[in-house]
C-alpha positions in Angstrom: -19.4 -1.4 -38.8 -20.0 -4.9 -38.8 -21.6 -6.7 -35.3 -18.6 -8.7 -35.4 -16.1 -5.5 -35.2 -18.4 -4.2 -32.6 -18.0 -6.9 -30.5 -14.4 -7.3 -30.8 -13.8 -3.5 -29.7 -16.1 -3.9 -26.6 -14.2 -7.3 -25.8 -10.7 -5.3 -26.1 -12.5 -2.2 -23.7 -13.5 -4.8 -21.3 -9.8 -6.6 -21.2 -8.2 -2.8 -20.6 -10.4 -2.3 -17.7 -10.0 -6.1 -16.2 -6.2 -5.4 -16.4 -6.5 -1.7 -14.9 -8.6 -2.9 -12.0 -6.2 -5.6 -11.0 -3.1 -3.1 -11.4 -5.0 -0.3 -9.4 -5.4 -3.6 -6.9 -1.9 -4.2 -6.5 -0.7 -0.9 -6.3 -3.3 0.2 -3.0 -2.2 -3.1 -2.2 1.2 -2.3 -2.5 1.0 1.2 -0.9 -0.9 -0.4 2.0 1.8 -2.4 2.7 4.4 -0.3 2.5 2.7 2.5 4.5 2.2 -0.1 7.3 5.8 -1.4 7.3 7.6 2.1 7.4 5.1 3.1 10.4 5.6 -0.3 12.2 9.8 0.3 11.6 9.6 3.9 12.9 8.3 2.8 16.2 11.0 0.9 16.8 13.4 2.3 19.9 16.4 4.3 18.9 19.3 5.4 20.6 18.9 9.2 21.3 22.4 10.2 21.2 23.1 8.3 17.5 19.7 7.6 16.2 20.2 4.2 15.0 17.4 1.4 15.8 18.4 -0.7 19.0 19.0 -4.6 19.2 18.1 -7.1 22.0 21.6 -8.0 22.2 25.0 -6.9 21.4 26.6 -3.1 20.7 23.1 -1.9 20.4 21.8 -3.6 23.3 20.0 -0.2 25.3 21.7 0.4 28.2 20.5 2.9 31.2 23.1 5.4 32.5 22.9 6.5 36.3 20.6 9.8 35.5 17.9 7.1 33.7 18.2 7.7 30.4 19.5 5.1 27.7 22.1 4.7 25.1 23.0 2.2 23.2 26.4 0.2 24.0 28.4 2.2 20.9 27.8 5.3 22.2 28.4 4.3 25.8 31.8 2.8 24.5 32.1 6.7 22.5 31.7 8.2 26.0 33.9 5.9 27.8 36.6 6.7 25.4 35.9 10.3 26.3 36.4 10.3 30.1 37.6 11.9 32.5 40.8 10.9 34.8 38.7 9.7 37.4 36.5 7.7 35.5 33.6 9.7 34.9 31.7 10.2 32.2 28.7 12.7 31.6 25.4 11.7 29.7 24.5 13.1 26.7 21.0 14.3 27.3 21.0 15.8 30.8 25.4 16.0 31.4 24.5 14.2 34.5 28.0 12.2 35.8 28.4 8.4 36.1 31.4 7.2 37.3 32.9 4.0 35.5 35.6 2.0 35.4 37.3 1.7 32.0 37.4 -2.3 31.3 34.6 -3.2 33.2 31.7 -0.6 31.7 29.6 -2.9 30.4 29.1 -4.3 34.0 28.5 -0.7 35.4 26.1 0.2 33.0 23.0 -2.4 33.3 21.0 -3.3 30.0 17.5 -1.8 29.6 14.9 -4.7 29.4 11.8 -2.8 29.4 13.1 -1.4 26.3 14.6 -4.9 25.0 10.8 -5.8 25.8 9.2 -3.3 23.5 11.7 -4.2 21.1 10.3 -8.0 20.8 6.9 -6.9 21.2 7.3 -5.0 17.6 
């Protein structure tokens, strides 16, 4: 072998290994990253009863039933479809009763800002 072939088949091992490293980079990288997002997205407050992520504001806006525990406004719209006669309805986790009024729920059933809080926090 000549000096000169010698030299260009260490230049070409070098190149492979200059390109490896920076794609094993980017792919920790890349795992890092995702690794932190999914954790940081599975923290995020979820409605118990349907499991979906809440929002500061609208239908998923938390909201706290008499007993304490929270929903968010879909399923508390689910359960006011469900109630009783009298206006009651029953939570999901503990079948404690609150007692509603049909049109005017969202006003008998108060938001939950400490859990709006965490939600802005994250």
């Amino acid at each position: 072998m000549t000096p000169s072939a010698v030299g260009n088949i260490i230049f070409w091992v070098f190149l492979y290994f200059i390109i490896g490293c920076f794609a094993l980079t980017y792919l920790i990288a890349l795992y890092l990253y995702l690794r932190w997002f999914f954790r940081r997205s599975s923290k995020m407050p979820k409605c118990g009863n349907c499991g979906l992520k809440y929002k500061p504001t609208g239908n998923m806006a938390p909201r706290v039933l008499n007993c304490g525990h929270s929903c968010c406004g879909g399923c508390i719209k689910k359960l006011v479809g469900q109630m009783t006669w009298a206006g009651i309805i029953y939570c999901p986790f503990c079948t404690r009763s609150s007692l509603l009024n049909n049109k005017k729920w969202k006003s008998l059933v108060p938001i939950n800002y400490s859990t709006i809080c965490d939600i802005l926090k994250k």
